[in-house]
RODO-2510 file (C-alpha; in nm, 4 decimals, decimal comma):
residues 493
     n   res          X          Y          Z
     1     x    -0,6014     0,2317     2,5577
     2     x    -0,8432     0,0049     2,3817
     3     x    -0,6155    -0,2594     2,3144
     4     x    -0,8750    -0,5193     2,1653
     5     x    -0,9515    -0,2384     1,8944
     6     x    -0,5861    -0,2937     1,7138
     7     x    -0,3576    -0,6038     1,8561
     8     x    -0,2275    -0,5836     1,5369
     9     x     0,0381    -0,9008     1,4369
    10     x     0,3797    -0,7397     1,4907
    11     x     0,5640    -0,6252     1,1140
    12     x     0,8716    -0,7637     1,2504
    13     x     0,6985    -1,0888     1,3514
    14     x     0,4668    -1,1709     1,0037
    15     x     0,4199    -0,8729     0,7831
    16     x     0,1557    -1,0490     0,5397
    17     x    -0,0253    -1,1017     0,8948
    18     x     0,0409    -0,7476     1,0340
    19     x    -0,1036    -0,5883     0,6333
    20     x    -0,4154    -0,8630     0,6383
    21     x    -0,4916    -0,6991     1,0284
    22     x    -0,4460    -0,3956     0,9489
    23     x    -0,6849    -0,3589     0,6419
    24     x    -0,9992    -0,5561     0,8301
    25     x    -0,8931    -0,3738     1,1719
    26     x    -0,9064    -0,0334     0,9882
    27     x    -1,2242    -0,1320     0,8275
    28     x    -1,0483    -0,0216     0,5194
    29     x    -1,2141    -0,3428     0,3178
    30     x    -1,3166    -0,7561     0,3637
    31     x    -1,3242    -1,0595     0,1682
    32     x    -1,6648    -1,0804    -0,0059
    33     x    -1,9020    -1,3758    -0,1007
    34     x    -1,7298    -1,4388    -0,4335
    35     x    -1,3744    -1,5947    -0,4229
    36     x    -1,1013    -1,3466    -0,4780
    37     x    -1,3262    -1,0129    -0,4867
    38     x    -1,3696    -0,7727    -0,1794
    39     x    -1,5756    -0,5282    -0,0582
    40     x    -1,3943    -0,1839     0,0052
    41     x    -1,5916    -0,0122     0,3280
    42     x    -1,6431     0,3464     0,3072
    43     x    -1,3065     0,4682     0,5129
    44     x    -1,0748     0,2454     0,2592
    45     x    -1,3199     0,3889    -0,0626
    46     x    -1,2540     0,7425     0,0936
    47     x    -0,9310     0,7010     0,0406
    48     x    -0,9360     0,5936    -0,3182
    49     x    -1,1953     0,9220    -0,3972
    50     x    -0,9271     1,1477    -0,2856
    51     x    -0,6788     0,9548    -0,4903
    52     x    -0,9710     0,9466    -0,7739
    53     x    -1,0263     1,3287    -0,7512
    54     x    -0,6439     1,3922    -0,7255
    55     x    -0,5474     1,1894    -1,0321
    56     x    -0,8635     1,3121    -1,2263
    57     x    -0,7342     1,6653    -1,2041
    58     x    -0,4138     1,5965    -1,3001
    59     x    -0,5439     1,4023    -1,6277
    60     x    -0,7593     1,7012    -1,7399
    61     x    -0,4589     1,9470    -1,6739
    62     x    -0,2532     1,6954    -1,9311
    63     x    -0,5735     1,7719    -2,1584
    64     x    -0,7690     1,4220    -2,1032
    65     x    -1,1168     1,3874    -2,1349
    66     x    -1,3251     1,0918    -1,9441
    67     x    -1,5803     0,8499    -2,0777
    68     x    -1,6803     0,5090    -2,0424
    69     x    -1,6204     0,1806    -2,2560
    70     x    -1,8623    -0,1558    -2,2259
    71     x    -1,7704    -0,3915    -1,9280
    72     x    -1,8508    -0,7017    -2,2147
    73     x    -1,5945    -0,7843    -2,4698
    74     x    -1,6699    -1,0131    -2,7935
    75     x    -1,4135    -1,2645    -2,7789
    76     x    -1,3151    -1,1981    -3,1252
    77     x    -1,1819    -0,8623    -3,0279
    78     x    -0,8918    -1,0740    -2,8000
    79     x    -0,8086    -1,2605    -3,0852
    80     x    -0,6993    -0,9860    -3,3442
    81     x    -0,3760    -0,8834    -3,1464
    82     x    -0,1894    -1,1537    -3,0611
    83     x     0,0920    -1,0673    -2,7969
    84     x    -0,2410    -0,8988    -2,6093
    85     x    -0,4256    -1,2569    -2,6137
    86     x    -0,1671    -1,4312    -2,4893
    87     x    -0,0606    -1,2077    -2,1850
    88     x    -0,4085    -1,2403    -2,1199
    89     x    -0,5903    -1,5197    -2,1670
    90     x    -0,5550    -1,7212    -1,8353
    91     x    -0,7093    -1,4551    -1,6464
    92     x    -1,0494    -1,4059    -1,8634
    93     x    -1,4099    -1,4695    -1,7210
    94     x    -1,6076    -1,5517    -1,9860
    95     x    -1,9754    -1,5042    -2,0147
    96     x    -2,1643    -1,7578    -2,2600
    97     x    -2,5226    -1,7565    -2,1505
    98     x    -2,7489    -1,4880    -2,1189
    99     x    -3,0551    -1,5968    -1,9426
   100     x    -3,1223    -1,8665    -1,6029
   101     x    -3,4648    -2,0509    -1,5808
   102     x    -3,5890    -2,2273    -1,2815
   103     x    -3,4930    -2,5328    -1,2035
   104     x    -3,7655    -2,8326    -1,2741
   105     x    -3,6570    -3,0385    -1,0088
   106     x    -3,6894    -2,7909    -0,7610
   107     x    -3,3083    -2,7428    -0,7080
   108     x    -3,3182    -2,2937    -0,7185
   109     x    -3,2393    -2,1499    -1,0525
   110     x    -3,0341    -2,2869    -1,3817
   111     x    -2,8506    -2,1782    -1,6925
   112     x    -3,1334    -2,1928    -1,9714
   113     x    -2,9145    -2,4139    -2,1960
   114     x    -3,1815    -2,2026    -2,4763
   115     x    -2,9766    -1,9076    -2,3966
   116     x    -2,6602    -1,9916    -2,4968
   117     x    -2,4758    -1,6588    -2,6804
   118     x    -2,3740    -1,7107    -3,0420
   119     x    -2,0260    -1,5598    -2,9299
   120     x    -1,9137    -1,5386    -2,5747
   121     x    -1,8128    -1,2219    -2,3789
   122     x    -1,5048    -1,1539    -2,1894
   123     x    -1,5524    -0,9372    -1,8611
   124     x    -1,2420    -0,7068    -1,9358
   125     x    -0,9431    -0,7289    -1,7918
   126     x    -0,8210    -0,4454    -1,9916
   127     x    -1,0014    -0,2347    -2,2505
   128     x    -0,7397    -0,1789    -2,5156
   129     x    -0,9651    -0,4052    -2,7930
   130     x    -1,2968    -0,2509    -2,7298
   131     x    -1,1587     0,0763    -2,7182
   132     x    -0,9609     0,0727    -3,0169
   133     x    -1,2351    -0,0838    -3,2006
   134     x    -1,4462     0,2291    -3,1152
   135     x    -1,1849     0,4504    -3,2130
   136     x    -1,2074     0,3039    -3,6243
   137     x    -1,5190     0,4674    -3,6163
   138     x    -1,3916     0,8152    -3,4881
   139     x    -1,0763     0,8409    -3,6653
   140     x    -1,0463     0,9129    -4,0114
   141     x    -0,7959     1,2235    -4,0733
   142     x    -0,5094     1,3725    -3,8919
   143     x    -0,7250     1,6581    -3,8181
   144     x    -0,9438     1,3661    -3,5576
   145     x    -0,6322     1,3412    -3,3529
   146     x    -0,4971     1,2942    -3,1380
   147     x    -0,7808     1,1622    -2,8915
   148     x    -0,6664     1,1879    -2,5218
   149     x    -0,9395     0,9708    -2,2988
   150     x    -0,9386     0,8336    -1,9692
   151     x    -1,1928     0,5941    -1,8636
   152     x    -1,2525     0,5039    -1,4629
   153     x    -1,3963     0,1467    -1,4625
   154     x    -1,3866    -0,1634    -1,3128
   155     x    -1,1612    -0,4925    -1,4153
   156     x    -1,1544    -0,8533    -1,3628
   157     x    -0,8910    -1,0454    -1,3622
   158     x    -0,9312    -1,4553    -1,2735
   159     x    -0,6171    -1,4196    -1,0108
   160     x    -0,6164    -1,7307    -0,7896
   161     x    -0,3939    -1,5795    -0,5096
   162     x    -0,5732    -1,2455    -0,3578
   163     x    -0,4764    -1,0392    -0,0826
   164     x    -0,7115    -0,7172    -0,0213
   165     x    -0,6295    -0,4008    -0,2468
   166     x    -0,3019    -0,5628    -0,3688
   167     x    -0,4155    -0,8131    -0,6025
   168     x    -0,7828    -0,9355    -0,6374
   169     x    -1,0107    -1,0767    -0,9331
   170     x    -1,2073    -0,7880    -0,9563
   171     x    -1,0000    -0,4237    -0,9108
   172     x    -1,0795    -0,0734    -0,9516
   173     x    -0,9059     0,1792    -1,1913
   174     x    -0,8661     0,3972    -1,4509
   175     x    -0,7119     0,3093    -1,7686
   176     x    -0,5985     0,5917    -2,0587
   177     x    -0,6092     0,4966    -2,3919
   178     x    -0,4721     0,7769    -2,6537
   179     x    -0,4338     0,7350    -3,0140
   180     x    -0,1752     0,9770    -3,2167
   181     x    -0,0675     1,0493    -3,5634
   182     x     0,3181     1,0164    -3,4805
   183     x     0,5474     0,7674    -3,2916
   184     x     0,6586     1,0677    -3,1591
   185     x     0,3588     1,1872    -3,0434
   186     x     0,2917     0,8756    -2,8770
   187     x     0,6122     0,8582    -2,7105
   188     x     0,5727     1,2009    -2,5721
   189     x     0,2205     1,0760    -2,4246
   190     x     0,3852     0,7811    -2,1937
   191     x     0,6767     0,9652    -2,0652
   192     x     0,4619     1,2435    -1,9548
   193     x     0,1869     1,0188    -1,7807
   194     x     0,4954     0,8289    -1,6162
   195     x     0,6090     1,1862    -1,5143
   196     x     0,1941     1,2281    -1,3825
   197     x     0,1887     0,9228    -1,2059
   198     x     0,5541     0,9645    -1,0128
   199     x     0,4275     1,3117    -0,9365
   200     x     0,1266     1,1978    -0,7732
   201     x     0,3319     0,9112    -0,5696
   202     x     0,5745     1,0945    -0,4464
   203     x     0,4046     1,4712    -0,3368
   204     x     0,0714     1,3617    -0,2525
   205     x     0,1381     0,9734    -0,1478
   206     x     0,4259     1,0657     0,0144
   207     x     0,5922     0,7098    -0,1732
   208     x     0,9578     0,7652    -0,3365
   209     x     0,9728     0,5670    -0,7070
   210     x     1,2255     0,4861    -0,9057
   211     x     1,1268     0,5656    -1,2581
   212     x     1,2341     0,3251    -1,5346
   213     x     1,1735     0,0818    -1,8465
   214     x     1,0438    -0,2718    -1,8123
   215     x     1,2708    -0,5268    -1,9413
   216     x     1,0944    -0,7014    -2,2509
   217     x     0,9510    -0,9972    -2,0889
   218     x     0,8159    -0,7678    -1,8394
   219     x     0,6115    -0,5802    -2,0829
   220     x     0,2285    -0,4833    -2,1150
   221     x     0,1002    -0,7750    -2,3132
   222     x     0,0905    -0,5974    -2,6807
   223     x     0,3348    -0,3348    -2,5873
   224     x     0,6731    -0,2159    -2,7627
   225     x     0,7210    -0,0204    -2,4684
   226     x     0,6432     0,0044    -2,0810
   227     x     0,7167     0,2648    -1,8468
   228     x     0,6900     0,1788    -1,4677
   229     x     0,7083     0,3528    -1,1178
   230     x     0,8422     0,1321    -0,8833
   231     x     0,8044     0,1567    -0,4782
   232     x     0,9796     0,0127    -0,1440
   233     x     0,7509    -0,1662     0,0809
   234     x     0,8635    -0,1603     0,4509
   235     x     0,9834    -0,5528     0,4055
   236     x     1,2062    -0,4356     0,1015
   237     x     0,9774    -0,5975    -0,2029
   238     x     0,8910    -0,3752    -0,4538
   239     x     0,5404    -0,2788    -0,5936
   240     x     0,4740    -0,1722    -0,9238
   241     x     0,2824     0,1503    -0,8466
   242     x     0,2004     0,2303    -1,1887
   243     x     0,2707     0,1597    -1,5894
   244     x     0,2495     0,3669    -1,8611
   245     x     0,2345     0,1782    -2,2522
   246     x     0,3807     0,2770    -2,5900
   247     x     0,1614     0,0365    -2,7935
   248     x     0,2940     0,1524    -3,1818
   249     x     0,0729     0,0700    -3,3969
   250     x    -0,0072    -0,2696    -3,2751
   251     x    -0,3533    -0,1868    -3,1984
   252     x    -0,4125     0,0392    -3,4976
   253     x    -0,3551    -0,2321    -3,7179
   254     x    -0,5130    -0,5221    -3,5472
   255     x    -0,8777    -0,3189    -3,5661
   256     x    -0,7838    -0,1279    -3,8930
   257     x    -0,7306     0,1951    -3,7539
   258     x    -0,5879     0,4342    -4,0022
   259     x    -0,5730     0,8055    -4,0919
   260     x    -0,5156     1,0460    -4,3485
   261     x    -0,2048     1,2134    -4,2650
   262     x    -0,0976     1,5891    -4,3621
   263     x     0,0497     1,4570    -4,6685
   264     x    -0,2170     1,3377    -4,8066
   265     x    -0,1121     0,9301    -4,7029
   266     x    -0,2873     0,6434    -4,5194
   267     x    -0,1195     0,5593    -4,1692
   268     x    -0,2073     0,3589    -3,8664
   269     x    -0,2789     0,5416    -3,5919
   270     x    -0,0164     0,5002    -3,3138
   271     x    -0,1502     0,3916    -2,9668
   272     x    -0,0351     0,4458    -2,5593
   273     x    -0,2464     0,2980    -2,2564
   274     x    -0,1791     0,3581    -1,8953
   275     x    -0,3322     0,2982    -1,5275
   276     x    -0,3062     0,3215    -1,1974
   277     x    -0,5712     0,0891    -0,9587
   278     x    -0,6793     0,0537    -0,5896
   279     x    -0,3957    -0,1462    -0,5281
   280     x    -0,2761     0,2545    -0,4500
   281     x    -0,4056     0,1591    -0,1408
   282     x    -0,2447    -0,1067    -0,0793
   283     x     0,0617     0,0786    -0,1415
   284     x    -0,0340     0,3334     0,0845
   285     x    -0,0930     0,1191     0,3973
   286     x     0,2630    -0,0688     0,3508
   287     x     0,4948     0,2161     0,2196
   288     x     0,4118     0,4160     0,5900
   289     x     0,2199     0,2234     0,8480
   290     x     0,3277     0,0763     1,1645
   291     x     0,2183    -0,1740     1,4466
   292     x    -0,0075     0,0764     1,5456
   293     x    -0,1965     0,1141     1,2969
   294     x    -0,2232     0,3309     0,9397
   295     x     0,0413     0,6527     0,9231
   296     x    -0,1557     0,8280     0,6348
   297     x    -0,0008     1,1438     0,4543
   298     x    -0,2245     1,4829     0,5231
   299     x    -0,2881     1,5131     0,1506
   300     x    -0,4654     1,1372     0,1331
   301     x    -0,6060     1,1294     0,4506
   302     x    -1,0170     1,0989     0,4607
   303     x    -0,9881     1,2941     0,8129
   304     x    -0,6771     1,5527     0,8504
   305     x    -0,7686     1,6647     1,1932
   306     x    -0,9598     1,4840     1,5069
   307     x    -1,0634     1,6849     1,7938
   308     x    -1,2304     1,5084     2,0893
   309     x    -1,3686     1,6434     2,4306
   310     x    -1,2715     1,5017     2,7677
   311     x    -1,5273     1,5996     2,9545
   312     x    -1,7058     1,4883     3,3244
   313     x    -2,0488     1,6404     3,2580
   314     x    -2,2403     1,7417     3,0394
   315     x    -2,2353     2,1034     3,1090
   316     x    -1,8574     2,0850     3,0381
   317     x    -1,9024     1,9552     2,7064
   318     x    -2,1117     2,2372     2,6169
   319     x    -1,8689     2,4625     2,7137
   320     x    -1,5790     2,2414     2,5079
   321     x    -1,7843     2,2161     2,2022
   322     x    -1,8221     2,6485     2,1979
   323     x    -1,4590     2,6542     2,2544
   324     x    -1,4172     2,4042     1,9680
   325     x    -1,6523     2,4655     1,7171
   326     x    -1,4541     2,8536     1,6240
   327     x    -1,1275     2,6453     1,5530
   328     x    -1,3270     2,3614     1,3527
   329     x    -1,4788     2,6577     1,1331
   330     x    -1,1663     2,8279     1,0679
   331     x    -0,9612     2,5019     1,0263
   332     x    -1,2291     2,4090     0,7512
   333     x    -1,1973     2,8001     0,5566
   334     x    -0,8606     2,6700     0,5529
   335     x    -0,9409     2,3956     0,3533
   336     x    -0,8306     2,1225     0,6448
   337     x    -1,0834     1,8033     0,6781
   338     x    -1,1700     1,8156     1,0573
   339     x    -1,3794     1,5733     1,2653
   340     x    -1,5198     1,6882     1,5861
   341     x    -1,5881     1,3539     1,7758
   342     x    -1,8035     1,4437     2,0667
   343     x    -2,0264     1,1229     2,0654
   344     x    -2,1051     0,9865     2,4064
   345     x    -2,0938     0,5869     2,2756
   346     x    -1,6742     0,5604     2,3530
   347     x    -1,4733     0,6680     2,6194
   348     x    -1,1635     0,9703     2,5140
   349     x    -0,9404     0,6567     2,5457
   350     x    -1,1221     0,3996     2,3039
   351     x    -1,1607     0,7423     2,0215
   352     x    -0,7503     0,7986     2,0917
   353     x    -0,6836     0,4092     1,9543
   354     x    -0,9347     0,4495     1,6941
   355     x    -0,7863     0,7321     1,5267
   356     x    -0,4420     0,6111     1,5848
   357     x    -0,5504     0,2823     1,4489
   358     x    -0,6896     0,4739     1,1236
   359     x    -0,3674     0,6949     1,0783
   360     x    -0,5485     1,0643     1,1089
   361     x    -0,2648     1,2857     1,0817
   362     x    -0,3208     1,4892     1,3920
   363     x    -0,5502     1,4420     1,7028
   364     x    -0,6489     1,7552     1,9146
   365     x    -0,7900     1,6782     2,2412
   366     x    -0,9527     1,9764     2,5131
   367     x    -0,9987     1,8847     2,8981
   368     x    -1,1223     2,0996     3,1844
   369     x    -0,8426     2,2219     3,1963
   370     x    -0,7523     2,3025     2,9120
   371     x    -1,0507     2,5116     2,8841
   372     x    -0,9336     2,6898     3,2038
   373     x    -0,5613     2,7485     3,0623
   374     x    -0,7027     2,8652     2,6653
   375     x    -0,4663     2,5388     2,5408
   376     x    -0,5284     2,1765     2,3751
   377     x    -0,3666     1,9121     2,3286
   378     x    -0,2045     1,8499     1,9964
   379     x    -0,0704     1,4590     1,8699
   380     x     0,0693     1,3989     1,5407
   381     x     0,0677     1,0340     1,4571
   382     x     0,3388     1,0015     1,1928
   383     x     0,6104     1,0385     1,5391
   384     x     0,3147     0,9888     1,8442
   385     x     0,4556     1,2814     2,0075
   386     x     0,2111     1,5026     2,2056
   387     x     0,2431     1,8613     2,3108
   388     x     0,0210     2,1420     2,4800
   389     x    -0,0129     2,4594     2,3081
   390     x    -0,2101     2,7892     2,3172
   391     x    -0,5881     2,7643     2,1361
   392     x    -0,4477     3,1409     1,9969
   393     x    -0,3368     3,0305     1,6409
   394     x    -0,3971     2,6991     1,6806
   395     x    -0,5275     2,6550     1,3199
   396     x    -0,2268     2,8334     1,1734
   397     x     0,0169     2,5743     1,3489
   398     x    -0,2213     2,2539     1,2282
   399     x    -0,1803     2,3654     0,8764
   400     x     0,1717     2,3580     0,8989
   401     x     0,1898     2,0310     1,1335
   402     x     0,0050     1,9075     0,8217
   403     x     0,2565     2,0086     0,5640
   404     x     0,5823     1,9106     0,8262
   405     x     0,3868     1,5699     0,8595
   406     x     0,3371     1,5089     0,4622
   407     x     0,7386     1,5717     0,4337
   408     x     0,8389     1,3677     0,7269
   409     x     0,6707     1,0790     0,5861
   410     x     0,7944     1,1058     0,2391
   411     x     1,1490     1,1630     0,3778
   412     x     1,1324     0,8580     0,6080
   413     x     1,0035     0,6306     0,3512
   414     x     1,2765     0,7924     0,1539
   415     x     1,6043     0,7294     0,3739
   416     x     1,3941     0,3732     0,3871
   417     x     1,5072     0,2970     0,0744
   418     x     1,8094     0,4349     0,0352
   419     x     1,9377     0,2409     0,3294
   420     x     1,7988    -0,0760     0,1482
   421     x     1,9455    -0,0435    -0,1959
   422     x     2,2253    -0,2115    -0,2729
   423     x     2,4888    -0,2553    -0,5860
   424     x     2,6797    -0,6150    -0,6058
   425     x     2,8880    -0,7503    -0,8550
   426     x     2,8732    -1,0878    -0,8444
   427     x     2,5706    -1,3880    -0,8588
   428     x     2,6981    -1,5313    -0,6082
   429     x     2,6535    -1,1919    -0,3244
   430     x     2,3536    -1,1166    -0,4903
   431     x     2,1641    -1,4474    -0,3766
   432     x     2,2960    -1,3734    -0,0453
   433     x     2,2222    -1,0040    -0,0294
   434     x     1,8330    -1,0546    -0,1674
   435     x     1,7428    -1,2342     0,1109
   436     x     1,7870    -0,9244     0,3150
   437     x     1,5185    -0,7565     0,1492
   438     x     1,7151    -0,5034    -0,0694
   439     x     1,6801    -0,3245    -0,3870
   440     x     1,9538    -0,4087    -0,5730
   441     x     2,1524    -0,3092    -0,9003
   442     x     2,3322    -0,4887    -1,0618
   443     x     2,4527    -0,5622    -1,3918
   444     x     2,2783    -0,7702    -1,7008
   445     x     2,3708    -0,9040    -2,0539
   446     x     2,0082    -0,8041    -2,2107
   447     x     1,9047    -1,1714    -2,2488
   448     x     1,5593    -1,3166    -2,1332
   449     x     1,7474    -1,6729    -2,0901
   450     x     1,9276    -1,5080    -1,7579
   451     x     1,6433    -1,2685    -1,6528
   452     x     1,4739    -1,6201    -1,6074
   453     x     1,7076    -1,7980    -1,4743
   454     x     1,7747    -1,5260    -1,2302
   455     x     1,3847    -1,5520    -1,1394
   456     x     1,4327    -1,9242    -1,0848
   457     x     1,6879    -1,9386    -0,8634
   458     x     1,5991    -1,6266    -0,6660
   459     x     1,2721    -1,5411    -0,7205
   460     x     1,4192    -1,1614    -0,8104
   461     x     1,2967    -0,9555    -1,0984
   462     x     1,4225    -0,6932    -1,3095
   463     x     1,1949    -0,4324    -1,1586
   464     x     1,3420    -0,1544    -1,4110
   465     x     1,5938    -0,0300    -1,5666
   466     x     1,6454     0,3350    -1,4257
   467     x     1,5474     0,6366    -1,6242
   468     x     1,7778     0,7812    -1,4129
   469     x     2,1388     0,6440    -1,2472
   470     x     2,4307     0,5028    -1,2661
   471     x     2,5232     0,4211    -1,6337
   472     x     2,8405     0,3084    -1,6035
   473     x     2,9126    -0,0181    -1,8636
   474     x     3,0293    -0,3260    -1,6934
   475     x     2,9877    -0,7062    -1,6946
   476     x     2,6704    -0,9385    -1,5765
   477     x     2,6621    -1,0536    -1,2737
   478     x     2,5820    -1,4016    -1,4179
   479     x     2,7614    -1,4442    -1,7262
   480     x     3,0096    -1,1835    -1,7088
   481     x     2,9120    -1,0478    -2,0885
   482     x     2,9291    -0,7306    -2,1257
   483     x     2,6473    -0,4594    -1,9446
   484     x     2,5257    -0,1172    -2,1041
   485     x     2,4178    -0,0148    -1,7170
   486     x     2,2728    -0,1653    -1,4058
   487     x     1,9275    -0,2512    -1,3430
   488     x     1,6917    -0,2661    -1,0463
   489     x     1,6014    -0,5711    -0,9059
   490     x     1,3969    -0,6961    -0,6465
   491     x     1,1726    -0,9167    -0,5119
   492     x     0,8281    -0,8020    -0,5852
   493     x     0,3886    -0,7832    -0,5194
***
């Protein structure tokens, strides 16, 4: 079976090896020319469009509209809300010339030290300043809001540690950025896109989250609020799969937003921002994979179904491909993405690891025989089990393989966690117990001075604290003050 197409490092043995494998082997993206950036190939981009299309639906069901924001930012803009600077300005590429020249000494081409900009530009790593400087010129009365846009873009963010999809200088996402004429309003807006995102994790990624409240020094930079969706990975760290933002009127103020409101009185508009970004992907691949390869849920997956010929002339493949190309038709009315691989460049056995190796939910496969005997061959790769059954109905049964595969993931990614969560009660069995890998809860007086001490010692975070749970008071772990509730932590992406 093809082995030199996957020998995939073992999870067990280096699972940073076994995810950096499985992403180049799966020719889901690479490392590019420029440090820290990567090129996503079209199987790993397919991906993200269904996610894209998915998401995009969901937005303009919630009543969003889409548009587009400049990549450039005047520095200035960074400077007028502080909080936002500081959170980040270590991570800003900064453009201050606007023209090269050739070299006179023959050495290629040169910054024209003519062309140097009168202010410089930040490449955004987030596009709350433009955005809400745009939005002083399109708000002036209650009556203009609120204004519910999403914008799909590109980031950059100077990160100096990468790793493909899960954290790289340059990302793709979409950020929302609403503007209200009520706290309450705004509130309203980042529970509910929490509520979209952990809808969209759990029934089409097939990912459980916990849903919960960052702790303050976990904020969004410029935030009063943030919402988060966090996610197991199969070594037990957690990902932060998406953040929603209740900004106040942070924003409104620091670009002199403001609003006539029904009573007749000048008010700052109040602000929300929230994303989601390719490091989905990333997600993806460690939430469900396994040393063979991707395990991709139906719903996500570029190709749902595989069929491939095993034929000894060519004759026979004729007669496989008539046989086949009646269930392909009626497996695509049915709305099912289905690949019929009948190219004569790789053996059955090389297109079997191939698929495996790129998680396609099921794989049918018709032989001689099978032609003789009306049956096929039908593999589902979320348990590798095979079966024979009759080509009569065979396109009813993959449509519910499909669906039985999208809940058997979920639910084994689900018991995952469960079996790795954890409560303790004391400091000292919780710097045992994280080693293991667990998501645990535990109690915590509030303060930042032990959330960082905490981090020190254990490299833990407070990942949340649960919308949802137990809420019963009790003392910290650490300092034994008293607790309102425990908290999630974990180690963490």
């Amino acid at each position: 079976m093809a082995k030199e197409l996957k020998e995939l490092t073992s999870r067990s043995e280096n699972y940073s090896g076994w995810y950096q494998d499985l992403v180049i082997k799966a020719e889901l993206a690479e490392n590019s020319a420029v440090r820290g950036c990567m090129v996503i190939k079209p199987y790993g981009y397919a991906i993200w469009e269904k996610m894209q299309r998915i998401l995009d639906d969901m937005f303009k069901e919630t009543g969003h509209v889409n548009a587009y924001f400049p990549l450039l930012i005047p520095k200035s803009f960074l400077s007028k809300e502080a909080q936002h600077v500081e959170g980040f300005a270590k991570e800003c590429a900064v453009v201050t010339h606007y023209r090269l020249k050739n070299d006179p000494n023959g050495g290629g081409v040169v910054v024209d030290p003519a062309a140097k900009l009168d202010e410089e530009l930040i490449i955004r790593p987030t596009s709350e300043t433009i955005i809400w400087n745009t939005y002083r010129n399109w708000i002036h009365s209650y009556r203009d809001l609120p204004i519910l846009i999403n914008q799909w873009a590109n980031v950059m963010r100077w990160e100096m540690r990468t790793r493909l999809f899960l954290r790289t200088a340059e990302f793709l996402w979409q950020e929302g950025h609403t503007a209200h004429a009520t706290r309450e309003e705004a509130e309203a807006e980042t529970v509910k896109m929490q509520e979209v995102y952990a809808v969209f994790a759990e029934k089409y990624m097939a990912m459980p989250v916990i849903k919960g409240i960052k702790s303050e020094s976990e904020r969004f930079a410029g935030a009063e609020n943030t919402y988060t969706i966090e996610a197991m990975m199969q070594d037990g760290k957690a990902l932060q799969a998406g953040t929603t933002h209740f900004l106040g009127q942070n924003f409104g103020k620091a670009f002199d937003v403001t609003f006539i409101d029904r009573e007749g009185k000048t008010d700052y508009a109040w602000a929300t921002s929230w994303g989601v970004s390719t490091r989905l992907v990333g997600a993806l691949i460690m939430c469900h994979s396994d040393d063979n390869g991707l395990v991709l849920p139906p719903l996500l997956a570029p190709i749902q179904v595989v069929i491939i010929p095993i034929y000894r002339s060519v004759e026979q493949l004729e007669q496989i491909g008539e046989k086949i190309s009646g269930i392909v038709s009626r497996l695509k009315a049915m709305g099912i993405s289905v690949k019929y691989d009948d190219a004569d460049n790789k053996k059955p056995g090389w297109k079997f690891a191939e698929y495996e190796l790129k998680g396609v939910p099921v794989r049918l496969a018709m032989g001689g025989r099978d032609l003789e005997n009306n049956t096929i061959e039908v593999m589902r790769r979320d348990k590798l089990e095979k079966e024979t059954r009759a080509c009569d109905g065979i396109e009813e049964y993959v449509r519910d393989l499909l669906g039985d595969i999208q809940r058997n993931i979920y639910r084994k990614a689900y018991d995952f966690r469960a079996s790795h969560t954890v409560s303790v009660d004391t400091y000292e069995e919780f710097k045992e117990r994280i080693e293991e890998g667990l998501f645990i809860m535990a109690h915590w007086d509030g303060t930042a001075e032990t959330e960082e001490r905490i981090k020190n010692e254990t490299k833990a975070t407070i990942r949340c604290i649960p919308l949802e749970g137990d809420e019963t008071p009790g003392n910290c772990m650490v300092t034994g003050k008293t607790s309102a509730r425990r908290v999630l932590f974990a180690r963490a992406y």
